[in-house]
FISEFI-38416 format. One record per atom (N, C-alpha, C): residue number from 1; residue in one letter; atom name; x, y, z. Coordinates in pm, 1 decimal, decimal comma. Layout:
<rs>
R   num   residuo   atomo         c1         c2         c3
R   NUM         A      CA          X          Y          Z
...
</rs>
This chain:
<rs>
R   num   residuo   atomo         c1         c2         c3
R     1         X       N     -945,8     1330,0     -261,3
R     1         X      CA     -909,9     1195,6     -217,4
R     1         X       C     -860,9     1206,5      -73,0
R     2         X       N     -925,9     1135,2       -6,4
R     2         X      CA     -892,0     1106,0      136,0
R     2         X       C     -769,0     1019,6      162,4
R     3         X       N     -694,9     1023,9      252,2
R     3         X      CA     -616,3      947,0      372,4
R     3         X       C     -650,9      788,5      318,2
R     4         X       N     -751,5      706,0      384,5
R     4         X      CA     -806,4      607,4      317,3
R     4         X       C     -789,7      577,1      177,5
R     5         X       N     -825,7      655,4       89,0
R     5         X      CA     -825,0      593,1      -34,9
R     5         X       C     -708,5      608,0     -119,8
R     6         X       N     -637,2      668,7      -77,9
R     6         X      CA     -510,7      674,0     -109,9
R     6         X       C     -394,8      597,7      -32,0
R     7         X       N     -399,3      495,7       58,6
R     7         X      CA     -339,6      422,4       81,1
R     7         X       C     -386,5      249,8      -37,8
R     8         X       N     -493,8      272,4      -14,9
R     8         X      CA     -556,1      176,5      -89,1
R     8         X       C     -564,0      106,9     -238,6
R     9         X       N     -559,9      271,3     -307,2
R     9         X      CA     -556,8      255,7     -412,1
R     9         X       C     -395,6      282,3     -468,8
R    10         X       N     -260,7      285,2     -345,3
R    10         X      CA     -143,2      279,5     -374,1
R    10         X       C     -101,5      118,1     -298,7
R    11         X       N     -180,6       83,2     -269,1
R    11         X      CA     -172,3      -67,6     -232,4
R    11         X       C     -222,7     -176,4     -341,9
R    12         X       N     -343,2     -128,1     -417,2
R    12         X      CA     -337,0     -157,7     -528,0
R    12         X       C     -243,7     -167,2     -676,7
R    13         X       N     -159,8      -37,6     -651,9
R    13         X      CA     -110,9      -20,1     -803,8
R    13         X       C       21,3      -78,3     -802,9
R    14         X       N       42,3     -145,2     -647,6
R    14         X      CA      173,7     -158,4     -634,7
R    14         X       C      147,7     -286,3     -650,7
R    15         X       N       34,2     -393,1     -633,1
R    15         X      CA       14,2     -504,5     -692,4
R    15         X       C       20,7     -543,3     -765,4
R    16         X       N      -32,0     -432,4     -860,2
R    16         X      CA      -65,6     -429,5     -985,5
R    16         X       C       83,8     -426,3    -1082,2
R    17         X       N      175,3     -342,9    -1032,1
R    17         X      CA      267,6     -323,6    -1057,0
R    17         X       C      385,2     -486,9    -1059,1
R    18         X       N      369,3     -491,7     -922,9
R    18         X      CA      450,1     -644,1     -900,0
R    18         X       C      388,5     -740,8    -1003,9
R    19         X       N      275,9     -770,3    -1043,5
R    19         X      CA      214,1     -861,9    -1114,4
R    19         X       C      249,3     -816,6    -1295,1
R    20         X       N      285,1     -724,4    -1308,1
R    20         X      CA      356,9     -737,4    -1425,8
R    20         X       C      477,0     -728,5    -1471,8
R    21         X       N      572,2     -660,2    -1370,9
R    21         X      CA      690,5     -690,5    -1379,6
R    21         X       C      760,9     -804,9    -1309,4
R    22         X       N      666,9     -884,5    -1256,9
R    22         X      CA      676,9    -1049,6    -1217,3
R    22         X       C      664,9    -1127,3    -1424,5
R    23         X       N      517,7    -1085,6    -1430,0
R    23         X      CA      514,1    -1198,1    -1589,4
R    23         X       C      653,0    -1119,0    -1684,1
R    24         X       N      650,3     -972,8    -1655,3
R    24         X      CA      762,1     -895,8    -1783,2
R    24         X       C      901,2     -952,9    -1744,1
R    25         X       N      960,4     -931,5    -1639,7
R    25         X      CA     1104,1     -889,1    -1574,5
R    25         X       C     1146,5    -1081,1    -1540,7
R    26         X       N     1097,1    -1099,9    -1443,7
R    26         X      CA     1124,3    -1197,5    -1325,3
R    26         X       C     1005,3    -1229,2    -1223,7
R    27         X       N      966,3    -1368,5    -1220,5
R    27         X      CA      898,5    -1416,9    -1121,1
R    27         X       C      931,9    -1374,5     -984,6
R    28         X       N     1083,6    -1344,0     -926,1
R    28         X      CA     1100,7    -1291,1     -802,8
R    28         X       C      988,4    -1122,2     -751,1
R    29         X       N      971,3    -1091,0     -858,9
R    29         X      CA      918,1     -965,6     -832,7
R    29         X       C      766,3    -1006,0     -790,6
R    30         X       N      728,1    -1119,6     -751,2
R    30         X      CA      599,1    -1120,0     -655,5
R    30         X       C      636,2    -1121,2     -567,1
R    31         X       N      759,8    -1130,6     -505,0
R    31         X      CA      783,0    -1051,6     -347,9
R    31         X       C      735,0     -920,6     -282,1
R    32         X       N      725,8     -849,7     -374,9
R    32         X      CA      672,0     -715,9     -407,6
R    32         X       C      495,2     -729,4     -337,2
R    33         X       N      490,4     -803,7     -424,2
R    33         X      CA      297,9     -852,0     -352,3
R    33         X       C      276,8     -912,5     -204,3
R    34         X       N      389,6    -1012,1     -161,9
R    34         X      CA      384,2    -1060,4      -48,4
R    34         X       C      409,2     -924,8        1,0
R    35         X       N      516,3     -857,9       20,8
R    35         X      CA      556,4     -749,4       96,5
R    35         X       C      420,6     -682,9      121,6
R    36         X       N      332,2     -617,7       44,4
R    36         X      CA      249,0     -527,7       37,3
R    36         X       C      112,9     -621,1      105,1
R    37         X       N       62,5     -713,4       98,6
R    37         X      CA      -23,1     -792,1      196,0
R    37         X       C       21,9     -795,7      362,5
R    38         X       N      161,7     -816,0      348,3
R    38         X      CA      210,0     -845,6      475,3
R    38         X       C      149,0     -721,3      536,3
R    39         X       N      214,4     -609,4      496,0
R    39         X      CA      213,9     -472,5      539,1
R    39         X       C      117,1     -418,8      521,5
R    40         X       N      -47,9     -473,5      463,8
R    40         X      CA     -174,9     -472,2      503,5
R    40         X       C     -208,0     -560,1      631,0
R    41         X       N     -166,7     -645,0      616,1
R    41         X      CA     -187,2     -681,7      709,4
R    41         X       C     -165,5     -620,5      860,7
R    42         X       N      -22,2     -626,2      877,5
R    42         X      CA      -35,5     -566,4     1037,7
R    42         X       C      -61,2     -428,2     1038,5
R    43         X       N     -112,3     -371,8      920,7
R    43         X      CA     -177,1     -248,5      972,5
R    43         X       C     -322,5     -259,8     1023,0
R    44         X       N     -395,1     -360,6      962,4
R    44         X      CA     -516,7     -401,4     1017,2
R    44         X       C     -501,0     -453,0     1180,6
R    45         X       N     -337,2     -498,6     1179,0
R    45         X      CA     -379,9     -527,1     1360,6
R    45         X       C     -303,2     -409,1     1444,5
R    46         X       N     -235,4     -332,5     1414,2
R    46         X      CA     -174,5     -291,9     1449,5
R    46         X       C     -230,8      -83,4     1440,9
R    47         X       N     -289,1      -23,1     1368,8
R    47         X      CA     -379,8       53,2     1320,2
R    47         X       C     -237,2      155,0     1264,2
R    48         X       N      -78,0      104,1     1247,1
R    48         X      CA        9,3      188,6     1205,4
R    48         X       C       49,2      143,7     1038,1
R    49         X       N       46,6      260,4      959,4
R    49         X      CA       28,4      205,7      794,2
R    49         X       C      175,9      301,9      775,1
R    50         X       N      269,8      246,7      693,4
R    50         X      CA      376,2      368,0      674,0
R    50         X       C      329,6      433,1      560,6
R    51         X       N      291,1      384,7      444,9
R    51         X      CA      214,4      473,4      299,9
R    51         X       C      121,8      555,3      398,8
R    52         X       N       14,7      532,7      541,5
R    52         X      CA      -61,4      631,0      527,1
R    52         X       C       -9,7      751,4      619,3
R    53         X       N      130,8      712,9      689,0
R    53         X      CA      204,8      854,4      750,3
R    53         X       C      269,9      901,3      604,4
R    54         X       N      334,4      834,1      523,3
R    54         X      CA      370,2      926,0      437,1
R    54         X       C      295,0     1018,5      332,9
R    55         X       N      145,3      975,1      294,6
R    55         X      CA       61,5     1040,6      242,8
R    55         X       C       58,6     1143,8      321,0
R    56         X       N       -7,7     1130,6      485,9
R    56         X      CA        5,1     1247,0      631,9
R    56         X       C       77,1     1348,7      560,3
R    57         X       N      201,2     1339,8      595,2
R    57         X      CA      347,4     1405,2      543,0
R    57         X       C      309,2     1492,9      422,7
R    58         X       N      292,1     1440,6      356,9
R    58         X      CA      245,2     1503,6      191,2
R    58         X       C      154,7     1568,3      169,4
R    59         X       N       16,8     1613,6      276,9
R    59         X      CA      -61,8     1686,9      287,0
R    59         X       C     -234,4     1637,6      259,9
R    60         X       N     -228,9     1448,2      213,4
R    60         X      CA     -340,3     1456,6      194,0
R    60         X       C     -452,2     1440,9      318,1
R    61         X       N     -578,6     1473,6      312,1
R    61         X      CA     -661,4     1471,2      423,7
R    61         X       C     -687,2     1339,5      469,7
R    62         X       N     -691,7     1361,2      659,4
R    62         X      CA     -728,1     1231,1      669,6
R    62         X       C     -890,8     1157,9      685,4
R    63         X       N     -864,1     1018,5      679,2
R    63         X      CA     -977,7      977,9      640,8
R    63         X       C    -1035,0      945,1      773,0
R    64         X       N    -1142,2      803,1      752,4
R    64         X      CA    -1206,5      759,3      901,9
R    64         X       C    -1120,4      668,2      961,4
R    65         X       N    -1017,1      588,7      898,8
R    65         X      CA     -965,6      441,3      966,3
R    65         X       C     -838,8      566,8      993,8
R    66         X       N     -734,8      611,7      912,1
R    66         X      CA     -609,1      672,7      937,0
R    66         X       C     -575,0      831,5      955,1
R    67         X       N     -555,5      858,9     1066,1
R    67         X      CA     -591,5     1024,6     1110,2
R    67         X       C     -472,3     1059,1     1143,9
</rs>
């Protein structure tokens, strides 16, 4: 697993995550989802992701968008 797909697919699970402990826990916990769009977001304008320096950090390889 690359750099790339491991930001992605931890951008996913964390959706995934907010979206059920939103219906289980508390509706506040779709903040969780805004947060994680937001922070897709200005990585798309901005080309700085913090999940993909901390993956960096952790040793996985990088991909084509995050090096």
């Amino acid at each position: 697993m690359n750099l790339d797909r491991a930001v992605m697919a931890f951008a996913g699970i964390m959706v995934l995550v907010s979206v059920v402990l939103a219906y289980a826990v508390s509706p506040l916990w779709m903040w969780l989802t805004v947060f994680v769009g937001l922070n897709l977001f200005q990585a798309s304008l901005t080309g700085f992701c913090p999940a993909a320096w901390l993956f960096k950090l952790l040793g996985v390889p990088a991909g084509q968008h995050f090096k």
